[in-house]
PQR file with spaces between the fields and no chain letter, atoms N, CA, C, O and H, PARSE charges and radii, in Angstrom:
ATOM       1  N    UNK     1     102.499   94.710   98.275 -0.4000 1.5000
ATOM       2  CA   UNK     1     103.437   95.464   99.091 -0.0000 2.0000
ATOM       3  C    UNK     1     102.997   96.924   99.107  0.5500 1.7000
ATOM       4  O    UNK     1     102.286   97.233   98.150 -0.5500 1.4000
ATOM       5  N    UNK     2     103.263   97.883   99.981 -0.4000 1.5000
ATOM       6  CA   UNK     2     102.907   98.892   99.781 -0.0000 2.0000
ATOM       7  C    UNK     2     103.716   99.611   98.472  0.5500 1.7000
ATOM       8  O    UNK     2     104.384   99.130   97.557 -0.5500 1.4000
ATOM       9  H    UNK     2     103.840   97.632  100.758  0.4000 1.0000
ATOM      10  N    UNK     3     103.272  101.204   98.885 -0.4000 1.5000
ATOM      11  CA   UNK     3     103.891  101.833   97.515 -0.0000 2.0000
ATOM      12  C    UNK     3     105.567  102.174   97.567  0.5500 1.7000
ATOM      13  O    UNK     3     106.373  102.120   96.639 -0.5500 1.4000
ATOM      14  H    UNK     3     102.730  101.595   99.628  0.4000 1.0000
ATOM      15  N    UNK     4     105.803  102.567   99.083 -0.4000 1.5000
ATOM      16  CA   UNK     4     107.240  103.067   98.911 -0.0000 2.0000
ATOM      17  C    UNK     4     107.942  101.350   98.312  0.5500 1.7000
ATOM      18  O    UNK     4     108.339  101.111   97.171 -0.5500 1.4000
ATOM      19  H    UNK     4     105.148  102.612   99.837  0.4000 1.0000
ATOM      20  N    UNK     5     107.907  100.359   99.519 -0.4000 1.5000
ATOM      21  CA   UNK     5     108.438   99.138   98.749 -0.0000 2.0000
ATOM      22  C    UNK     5     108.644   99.298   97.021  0.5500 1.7000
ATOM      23  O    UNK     5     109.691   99.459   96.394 -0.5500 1.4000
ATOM      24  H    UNK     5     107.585  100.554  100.446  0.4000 1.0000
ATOM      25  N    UNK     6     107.206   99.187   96.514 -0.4000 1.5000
ATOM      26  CA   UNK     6     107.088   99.216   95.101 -0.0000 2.0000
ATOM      27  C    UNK     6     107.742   99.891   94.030  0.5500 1.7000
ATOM      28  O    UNK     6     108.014   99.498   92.896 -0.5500 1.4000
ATOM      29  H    UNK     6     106.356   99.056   97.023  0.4000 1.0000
ATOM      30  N    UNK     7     107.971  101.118   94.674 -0.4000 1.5000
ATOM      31  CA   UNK     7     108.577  102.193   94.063 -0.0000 2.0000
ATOM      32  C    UNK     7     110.032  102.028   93.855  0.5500 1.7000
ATOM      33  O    UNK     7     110.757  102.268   92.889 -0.5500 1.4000
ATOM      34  H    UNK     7     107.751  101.437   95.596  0.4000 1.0000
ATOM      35  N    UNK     8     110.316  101.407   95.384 -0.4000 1.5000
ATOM      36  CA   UNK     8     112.112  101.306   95.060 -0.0000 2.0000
ATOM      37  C    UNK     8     112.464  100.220   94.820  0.5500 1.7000
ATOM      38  O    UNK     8     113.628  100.038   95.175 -0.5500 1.4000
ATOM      39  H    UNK     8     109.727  101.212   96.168  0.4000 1.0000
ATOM      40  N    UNK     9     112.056   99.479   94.426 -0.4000 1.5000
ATOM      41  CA   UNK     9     112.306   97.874   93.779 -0.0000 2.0000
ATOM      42  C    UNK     9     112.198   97.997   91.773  0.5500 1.7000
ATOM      43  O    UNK     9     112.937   97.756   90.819 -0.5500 1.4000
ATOM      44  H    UNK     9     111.110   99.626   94.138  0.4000 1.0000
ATOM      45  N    UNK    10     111.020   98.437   91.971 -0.4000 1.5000
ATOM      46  CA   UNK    10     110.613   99.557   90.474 -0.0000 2.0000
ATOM      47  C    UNK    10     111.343   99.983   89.679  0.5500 1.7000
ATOM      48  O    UNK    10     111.527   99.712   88.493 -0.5500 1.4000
ATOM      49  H    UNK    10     110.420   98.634   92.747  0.4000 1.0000
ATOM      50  N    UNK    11     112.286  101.485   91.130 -0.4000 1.5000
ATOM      51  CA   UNK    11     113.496  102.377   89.939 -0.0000 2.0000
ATOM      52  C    UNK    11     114.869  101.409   89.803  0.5500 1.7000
ATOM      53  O    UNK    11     115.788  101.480   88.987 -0.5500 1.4000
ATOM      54  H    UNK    11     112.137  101.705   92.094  0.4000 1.0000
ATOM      55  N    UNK    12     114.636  100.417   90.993 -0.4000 1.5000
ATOM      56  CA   UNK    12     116.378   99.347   90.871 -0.0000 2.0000
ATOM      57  C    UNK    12     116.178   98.804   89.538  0.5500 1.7000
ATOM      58  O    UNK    12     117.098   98.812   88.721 -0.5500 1.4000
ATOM      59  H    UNK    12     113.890  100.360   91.656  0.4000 1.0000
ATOM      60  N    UNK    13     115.226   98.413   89.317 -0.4000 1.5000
ATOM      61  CA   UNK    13     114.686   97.786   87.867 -0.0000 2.0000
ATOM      62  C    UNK    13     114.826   98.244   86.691  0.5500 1.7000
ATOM      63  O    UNK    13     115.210   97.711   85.650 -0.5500 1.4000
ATOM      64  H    UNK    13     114.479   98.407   89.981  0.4000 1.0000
ATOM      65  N    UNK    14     114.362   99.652   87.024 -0.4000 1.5000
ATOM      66  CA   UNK    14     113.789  100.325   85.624 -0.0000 2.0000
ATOM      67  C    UNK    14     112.610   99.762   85.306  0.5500 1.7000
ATOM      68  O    UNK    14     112.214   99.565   84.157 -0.5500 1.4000
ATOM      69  H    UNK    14     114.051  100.085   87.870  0.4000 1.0000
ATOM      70  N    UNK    15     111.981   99.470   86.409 -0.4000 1.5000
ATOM      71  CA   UNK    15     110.186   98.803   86.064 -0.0000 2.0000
ATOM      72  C    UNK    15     109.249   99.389   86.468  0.5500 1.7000
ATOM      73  O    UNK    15     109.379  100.367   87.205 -0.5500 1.4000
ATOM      74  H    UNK    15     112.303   99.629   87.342  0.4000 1.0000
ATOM      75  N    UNK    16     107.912   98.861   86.022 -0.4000 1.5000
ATOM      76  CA   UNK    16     107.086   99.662   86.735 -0.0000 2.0000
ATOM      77  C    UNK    16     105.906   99.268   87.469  0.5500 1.7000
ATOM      78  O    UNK    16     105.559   98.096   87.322 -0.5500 1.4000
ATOM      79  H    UNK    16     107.806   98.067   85.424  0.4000 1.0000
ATOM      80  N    UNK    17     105.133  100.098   88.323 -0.4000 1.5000
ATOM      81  CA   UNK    17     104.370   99.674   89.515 -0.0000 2.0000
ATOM      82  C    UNK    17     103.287   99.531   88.843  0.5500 1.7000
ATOM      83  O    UNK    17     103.268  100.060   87.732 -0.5500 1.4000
ATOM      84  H    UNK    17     105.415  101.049   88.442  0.4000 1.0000
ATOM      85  N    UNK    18     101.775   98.598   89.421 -0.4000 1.5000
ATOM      86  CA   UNK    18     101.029   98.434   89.478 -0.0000 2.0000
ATOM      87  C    UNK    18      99.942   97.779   90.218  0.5500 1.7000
ATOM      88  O    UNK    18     100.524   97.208   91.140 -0.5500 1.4000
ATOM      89  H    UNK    18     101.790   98.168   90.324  0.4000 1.0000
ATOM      90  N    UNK    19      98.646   97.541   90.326 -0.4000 1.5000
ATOM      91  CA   UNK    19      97.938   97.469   91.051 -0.0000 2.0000
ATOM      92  C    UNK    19      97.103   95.888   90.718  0.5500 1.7000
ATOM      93  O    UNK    19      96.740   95.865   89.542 -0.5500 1.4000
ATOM      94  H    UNK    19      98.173   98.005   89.577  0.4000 1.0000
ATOM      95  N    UNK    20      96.814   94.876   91.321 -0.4000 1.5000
ATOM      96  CA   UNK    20      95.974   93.848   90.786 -0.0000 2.0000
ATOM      97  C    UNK    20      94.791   93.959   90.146  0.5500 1.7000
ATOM      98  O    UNK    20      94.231   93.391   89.208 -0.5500 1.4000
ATOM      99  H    UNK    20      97.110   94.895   92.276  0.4000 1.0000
ATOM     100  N    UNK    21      94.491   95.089   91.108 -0.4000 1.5000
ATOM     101  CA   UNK    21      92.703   95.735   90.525 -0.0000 2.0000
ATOM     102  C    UNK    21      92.670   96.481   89.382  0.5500 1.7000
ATOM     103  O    UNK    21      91.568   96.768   88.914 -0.5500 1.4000
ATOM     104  H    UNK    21      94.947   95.550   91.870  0.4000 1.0000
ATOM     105  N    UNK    22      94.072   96.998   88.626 -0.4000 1.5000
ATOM     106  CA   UNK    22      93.444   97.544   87.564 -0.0000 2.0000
ATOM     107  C    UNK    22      94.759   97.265   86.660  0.5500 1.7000
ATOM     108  O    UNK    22      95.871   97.793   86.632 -0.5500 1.4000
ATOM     109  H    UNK    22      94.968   96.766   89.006  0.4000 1.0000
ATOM     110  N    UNK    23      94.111   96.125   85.875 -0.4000 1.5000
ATOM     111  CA   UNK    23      95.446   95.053   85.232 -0.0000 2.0000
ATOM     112  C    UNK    23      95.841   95.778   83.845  0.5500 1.7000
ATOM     113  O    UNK    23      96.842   95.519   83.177 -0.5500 1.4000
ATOM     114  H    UNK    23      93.208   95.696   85.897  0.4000 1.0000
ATOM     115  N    UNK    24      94.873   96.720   83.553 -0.4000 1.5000
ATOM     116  CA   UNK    24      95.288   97.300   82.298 -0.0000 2.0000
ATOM     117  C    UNK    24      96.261   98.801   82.327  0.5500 1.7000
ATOM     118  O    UNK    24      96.555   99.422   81.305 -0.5500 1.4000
ATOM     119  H    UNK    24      94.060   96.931   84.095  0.4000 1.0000
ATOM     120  N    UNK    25      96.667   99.199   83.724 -0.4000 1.5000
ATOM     121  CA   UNK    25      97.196  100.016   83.619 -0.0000 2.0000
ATOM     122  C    UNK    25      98.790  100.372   84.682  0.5500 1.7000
ATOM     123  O    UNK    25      98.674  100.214   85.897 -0.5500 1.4000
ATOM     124  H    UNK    25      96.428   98.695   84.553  0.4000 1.0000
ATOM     125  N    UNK    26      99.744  100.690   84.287 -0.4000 1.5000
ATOM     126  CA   UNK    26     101.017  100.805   85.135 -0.0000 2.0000
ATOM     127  C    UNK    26     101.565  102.076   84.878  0.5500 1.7000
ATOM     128  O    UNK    26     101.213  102.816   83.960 -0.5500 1.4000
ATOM     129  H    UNK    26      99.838  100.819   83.300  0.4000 1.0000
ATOM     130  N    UNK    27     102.662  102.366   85.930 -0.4000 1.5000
ATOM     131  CA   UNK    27     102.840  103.648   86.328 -0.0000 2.0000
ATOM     132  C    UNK    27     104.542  103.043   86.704  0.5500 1.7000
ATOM     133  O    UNK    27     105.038  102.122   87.353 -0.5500 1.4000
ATOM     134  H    UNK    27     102.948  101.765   86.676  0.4000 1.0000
ATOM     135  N    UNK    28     105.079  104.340   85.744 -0.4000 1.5000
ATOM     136  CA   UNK    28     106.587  104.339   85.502 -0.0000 2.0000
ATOM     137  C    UNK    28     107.440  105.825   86.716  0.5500 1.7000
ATOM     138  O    UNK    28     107.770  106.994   86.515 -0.5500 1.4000
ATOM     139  H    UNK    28     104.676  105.088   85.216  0.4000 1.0000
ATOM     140  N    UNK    29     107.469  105.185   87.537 -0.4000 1.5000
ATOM     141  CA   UNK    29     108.169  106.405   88.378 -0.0000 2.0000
ATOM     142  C    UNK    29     109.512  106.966   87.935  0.5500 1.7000
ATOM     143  O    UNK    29     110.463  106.373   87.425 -0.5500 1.4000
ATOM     144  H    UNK    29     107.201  104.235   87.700  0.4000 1.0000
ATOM     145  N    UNK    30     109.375  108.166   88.227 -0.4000 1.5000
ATOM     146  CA   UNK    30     110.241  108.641   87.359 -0.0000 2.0000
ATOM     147  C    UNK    30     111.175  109.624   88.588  0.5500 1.7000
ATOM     148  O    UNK    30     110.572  109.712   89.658 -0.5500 1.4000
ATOM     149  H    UNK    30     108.603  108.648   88.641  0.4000 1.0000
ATOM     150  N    UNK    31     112.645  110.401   88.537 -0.4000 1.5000
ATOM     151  CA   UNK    31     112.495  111.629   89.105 -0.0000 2.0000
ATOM     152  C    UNK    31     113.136  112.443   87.825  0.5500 1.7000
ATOM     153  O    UNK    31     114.232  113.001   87.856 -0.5500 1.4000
ATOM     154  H    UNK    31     113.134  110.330   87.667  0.4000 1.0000
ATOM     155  N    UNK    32     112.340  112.411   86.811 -0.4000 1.5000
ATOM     156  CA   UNK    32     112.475  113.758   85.828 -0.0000 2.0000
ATOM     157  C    UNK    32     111.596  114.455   85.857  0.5500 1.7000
ATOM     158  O    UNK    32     110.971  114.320   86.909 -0.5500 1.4000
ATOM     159  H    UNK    32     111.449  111.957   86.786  0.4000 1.0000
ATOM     160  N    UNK    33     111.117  115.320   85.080 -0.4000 1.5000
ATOM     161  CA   UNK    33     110.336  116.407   85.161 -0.0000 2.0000
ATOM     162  C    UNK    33     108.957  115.611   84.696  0.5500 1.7000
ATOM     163  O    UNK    33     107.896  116.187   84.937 -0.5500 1.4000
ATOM     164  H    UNK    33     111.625  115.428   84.225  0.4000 1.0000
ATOM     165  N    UNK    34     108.936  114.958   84.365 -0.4000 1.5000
ATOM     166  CA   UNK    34     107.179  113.541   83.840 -0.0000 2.0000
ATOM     167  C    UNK    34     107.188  113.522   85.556  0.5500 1.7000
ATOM     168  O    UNK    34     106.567  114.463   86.049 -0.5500 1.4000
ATOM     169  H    UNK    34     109.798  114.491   84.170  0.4000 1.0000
ATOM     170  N    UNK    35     107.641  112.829   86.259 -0.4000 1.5000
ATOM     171  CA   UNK    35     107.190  112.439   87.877 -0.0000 2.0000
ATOM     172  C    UNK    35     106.893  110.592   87.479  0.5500 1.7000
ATOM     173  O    UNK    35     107.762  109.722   87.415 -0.5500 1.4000
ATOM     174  H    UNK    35     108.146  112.064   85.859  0.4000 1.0000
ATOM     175  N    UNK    36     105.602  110.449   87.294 -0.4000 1.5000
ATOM     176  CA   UNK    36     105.523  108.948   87.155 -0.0000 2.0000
ATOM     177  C    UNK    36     104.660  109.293   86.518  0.5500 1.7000
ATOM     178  O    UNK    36     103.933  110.257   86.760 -0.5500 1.4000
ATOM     179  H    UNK    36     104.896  111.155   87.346  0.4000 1.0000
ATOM     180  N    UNK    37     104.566  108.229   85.180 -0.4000 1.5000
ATOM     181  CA   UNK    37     103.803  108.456   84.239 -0.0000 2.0000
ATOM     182  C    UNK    37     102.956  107.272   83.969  0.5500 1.7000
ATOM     183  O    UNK    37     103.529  106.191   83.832 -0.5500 1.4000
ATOM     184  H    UNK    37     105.156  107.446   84.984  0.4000 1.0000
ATOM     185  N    UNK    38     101.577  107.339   83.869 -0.4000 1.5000
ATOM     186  CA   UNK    38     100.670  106.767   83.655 -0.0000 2.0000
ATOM     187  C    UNK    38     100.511  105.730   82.549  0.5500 1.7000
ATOM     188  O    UNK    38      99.983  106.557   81.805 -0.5500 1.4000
ATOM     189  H    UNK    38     101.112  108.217   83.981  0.4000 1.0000
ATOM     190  N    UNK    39     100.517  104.689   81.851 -0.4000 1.5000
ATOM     191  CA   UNK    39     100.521  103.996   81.052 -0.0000 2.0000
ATOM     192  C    UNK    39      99.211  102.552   80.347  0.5500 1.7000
ATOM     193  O    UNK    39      98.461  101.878   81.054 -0.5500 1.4000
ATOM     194  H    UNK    39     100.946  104.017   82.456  0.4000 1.0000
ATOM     195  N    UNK    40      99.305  102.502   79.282 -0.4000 1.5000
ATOM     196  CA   UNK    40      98.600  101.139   79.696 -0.0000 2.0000
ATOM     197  C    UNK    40      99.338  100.025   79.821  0.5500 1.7000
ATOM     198  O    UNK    40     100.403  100.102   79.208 -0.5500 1.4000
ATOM     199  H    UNK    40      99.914  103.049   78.708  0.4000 1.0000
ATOM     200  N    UNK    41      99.094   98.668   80.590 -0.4000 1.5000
ATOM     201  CA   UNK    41      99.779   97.659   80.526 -0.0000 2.0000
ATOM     202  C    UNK    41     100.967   97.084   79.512  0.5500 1.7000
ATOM     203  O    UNK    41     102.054   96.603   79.834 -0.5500 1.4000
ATOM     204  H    UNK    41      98.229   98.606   81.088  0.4000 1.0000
ATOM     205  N    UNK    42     100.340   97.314   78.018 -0.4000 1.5000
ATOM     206  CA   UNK    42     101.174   96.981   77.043 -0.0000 2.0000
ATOM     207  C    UNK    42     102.530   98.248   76.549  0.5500 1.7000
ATOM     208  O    UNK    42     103.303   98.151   75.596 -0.5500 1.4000
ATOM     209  H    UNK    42      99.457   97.705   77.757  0.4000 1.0000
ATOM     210  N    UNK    43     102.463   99.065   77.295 -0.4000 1.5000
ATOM     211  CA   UNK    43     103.631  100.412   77.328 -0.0000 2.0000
ATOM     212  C    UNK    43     103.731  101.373   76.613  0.5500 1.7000
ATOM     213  O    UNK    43     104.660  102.080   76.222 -0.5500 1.4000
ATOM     214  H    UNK    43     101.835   99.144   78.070  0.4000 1.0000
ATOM     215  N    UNK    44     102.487  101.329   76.451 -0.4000 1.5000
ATOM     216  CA   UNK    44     102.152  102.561   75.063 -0.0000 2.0000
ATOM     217  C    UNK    44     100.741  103.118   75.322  0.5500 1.7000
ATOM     218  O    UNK    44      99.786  102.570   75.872 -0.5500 1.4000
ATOM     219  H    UNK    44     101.733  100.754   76.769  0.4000 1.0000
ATOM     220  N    UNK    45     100.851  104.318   74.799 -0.4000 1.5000
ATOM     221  CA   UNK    45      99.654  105.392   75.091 -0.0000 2.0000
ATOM     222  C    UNK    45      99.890  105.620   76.413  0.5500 1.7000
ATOM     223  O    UNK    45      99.153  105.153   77.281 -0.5500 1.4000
ATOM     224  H    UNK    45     101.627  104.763   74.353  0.4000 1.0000
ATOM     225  N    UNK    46     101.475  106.737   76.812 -0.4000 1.5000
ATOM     226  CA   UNK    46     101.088  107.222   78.404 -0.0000 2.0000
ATOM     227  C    UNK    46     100.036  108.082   78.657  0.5500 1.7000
ATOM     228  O    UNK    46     100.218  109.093   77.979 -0.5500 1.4000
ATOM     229  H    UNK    46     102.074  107.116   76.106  0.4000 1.0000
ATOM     230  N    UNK    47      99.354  108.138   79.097 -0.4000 1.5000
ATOM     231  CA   UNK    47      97.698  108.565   79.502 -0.0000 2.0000
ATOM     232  C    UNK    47      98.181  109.568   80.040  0.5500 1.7000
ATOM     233  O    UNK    47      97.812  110.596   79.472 -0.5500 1.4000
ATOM     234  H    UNK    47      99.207  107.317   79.648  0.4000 1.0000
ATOM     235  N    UNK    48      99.151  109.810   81.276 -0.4000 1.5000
ATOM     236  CA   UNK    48      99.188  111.193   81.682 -0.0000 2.0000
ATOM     237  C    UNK    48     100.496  111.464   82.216  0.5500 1.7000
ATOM     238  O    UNK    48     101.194  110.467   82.399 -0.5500 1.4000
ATOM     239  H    UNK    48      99.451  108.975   81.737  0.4000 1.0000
ATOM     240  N    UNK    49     101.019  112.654   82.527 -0.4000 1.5000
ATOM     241  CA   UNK    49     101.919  112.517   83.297 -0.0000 2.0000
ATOM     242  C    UNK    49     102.459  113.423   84.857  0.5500 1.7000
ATOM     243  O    UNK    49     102.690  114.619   84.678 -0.5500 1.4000
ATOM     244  H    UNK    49     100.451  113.464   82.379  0.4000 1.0000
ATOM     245  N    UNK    50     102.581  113.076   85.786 -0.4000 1.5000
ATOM     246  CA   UNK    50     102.482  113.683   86.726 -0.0000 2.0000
ATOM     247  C    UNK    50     101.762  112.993   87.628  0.5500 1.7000
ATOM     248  O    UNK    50     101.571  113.589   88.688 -0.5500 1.4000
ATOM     249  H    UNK    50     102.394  112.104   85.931  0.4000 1.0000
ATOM     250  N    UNK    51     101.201  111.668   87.502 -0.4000 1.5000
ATOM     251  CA   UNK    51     100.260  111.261   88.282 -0.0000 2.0000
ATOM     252  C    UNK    51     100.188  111.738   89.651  0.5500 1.7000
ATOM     253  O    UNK    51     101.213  111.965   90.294 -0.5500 1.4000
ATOM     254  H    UNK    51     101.357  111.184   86.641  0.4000 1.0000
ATOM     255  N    UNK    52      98.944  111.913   90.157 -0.4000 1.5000
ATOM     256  CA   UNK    52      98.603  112.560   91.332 -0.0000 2.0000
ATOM     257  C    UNK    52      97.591  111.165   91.909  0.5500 1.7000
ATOM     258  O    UNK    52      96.486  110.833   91.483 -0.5500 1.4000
ATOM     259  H    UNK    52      98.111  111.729   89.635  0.4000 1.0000
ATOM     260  N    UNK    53      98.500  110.454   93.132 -0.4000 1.5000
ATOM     261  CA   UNK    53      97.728  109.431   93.113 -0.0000 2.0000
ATOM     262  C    UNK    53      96.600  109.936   94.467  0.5500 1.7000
ATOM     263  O    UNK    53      96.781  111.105   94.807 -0.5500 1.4000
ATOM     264  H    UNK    53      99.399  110.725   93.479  0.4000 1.0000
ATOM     265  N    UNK    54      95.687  109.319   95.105 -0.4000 1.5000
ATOM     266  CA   UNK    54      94.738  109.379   95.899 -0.0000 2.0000
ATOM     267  C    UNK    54      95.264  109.138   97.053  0.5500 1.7000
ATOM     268  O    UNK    54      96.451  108.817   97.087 -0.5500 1.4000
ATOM     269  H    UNK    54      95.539  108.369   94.829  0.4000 1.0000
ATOM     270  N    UNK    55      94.419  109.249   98.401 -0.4000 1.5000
ATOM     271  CA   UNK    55      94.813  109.084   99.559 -0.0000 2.0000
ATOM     272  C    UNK    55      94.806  107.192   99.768  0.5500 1.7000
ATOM     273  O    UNK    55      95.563  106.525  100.473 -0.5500 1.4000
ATOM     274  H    UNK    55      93.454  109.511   98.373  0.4000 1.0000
ATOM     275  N    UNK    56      93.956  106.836   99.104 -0.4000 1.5000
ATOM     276  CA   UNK    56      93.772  105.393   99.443 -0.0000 2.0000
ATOM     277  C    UNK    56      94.494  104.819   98.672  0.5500 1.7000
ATOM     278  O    UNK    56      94.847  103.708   99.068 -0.5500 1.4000
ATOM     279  H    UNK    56      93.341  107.378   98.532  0.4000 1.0000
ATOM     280  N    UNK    57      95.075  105.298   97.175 -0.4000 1.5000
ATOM     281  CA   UNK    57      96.199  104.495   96.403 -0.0000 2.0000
ATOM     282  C    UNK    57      97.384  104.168   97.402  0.5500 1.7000
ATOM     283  O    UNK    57      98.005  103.106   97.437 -0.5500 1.4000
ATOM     284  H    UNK    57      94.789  106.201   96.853  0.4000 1.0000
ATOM     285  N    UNK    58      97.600  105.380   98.281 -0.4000 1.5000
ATOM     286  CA   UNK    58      98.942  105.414   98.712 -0.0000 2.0000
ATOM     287  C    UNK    58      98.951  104.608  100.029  0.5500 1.7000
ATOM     288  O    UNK    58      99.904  104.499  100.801 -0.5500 1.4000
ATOM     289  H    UNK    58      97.095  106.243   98.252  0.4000 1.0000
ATOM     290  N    UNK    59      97.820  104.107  100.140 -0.4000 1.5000
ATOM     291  CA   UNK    59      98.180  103.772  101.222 -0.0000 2.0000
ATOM     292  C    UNK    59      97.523  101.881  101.217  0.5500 1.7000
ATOM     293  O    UNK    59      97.283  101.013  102.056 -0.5500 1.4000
ATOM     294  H    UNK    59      97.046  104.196   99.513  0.4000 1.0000
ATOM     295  N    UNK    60      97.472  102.025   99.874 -0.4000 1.5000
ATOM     296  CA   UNK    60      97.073  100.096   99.482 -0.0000 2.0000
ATOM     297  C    UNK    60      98.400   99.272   99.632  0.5500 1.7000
ATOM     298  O    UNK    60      99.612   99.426   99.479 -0.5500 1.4000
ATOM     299  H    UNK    60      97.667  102.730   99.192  0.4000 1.0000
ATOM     300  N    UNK    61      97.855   98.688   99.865 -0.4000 1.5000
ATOM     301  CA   UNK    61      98.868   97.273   99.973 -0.0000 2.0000
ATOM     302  C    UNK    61      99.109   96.388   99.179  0.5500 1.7000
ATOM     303  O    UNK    61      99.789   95.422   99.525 -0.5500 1.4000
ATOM     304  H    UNK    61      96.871   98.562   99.989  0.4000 1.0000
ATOM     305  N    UNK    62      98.612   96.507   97.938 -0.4000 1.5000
ATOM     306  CA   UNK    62      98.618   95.805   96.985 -0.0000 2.0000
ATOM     307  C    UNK    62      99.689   95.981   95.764  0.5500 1.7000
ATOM     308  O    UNK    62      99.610   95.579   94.603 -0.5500 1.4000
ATOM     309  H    UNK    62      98.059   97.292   97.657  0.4000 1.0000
ATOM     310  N    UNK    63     100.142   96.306   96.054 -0.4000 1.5000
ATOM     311  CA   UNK    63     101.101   97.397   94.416 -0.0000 2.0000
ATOM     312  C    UNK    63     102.242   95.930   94.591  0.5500 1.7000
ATOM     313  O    UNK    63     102.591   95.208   95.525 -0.5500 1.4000
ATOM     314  H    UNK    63     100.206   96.632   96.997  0.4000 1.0000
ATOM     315  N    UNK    64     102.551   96.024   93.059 -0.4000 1.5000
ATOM     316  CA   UNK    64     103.260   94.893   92.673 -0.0000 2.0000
ATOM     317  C    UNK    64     104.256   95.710   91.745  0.5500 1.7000
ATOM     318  O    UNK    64     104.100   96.931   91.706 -0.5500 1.4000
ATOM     319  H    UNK    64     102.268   96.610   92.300  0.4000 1.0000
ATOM     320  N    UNK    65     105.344   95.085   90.939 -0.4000 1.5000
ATOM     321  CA   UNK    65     106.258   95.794   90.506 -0.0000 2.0000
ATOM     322  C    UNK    65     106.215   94.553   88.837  0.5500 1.7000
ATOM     323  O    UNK    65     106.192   93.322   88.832 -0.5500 1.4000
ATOM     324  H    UNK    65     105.471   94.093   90.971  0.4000 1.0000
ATOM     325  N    UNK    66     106.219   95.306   87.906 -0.4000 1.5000
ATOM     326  CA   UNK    66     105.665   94.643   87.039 -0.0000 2.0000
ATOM     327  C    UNK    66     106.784   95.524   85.827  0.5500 1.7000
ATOM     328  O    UNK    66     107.200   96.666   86.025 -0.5500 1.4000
ATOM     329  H    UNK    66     106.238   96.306   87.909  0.4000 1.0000
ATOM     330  N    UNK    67     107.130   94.649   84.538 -0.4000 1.5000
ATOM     331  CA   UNK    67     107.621   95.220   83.472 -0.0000 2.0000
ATOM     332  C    UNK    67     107.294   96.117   82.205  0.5500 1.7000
ATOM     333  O    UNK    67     108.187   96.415   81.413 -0.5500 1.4000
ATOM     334  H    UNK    67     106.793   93.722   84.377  0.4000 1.0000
């Protein structure tokens, strides 16, 4: 699905988005002052925060909504 889909299915959840192509890592949208925060799959070690995604992230079709 794309990203907006992803995103708001995501915060109804309290879950978080991710990508098929890169199975080791998910992204927790946020609207606090983090933004969406970078993670690995297993929910620990957030890698970054603020993610700044790419022109082609945003516009994949692939994003899934994952726990």
């Amino acid at each position: 699905m794309n990203i907006q889909k992803a995103v708001k299915k995501a915060t109804e959840r309290g879950a978080c988005i991710a990508r098929p192509a890169h199975p080791d890592i998910k992204i927790k949208p946020t609207n606090t002052e983090q933004n969406c925060i970078v993670m690995m799959s297993d929910g620990y070690h957030p890698s970054k925060r603020g993610w700044q995604p790419s022109a082609d992230e945003l516009m994949c079709c692939e994003w899934i909504v994952v726990d």
